[in-house]
C-alpha positions, -999 to +999 in steps of 0.1 A: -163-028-021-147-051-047-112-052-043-084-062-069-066-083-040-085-112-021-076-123+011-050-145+014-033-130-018+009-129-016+026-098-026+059-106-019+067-111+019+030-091+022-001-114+029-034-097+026-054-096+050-083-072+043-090-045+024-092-011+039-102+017+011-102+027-024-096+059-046-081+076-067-047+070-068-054+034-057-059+007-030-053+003+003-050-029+020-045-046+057-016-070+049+007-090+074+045-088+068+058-120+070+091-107+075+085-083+105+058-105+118+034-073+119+007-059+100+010-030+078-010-006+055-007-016+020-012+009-010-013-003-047-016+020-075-034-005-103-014-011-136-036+009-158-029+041-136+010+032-132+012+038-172+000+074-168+040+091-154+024+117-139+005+096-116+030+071-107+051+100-095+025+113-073+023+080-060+057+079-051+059+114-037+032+105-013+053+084+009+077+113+015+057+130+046+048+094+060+085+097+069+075+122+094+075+114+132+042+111+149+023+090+176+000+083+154+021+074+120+041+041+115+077+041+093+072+035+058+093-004+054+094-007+015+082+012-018+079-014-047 
């Protein structure tokens, strides 16, 4: 899989680490916050799709039920 972020990359406080998978609405990366000293999942919606409103706001309505409260689901730290 050829991803739009190499390892190492810096988004941020966010260093990537790997990348996990890729579809639709984007790419999803292994990053390690540098702030929280912890590794997180990272999603990025490419520019090209971030022009198209409709799907940005999908995008951003698909962190809502991350919110929820499971074993198996982390918090959600930052949306940018």
């Amino acid at each position: 899989m050829r991803s739009f972020l190499d390892k190492g990359a810096q988004l941020g406080h966010y260093e990537i680490v790997a990348a996990l998978g890729k579809g639709g609405m984007g790419e999803v990366y292994l990053a390690q916050d540098t702030r929280l000293d912890r590794r997180v999942a990272l999603k990025i919606l490419p520019a090209e799709l971030a022009v198209d409103s409709d799907r940005l706001h999908r995008f951003i309505r698909e962190r809502v039920p991350l919110r929820l409260v499971r074993p198996r689901i982390r918090d959600v730290p930052a949306v940018a």
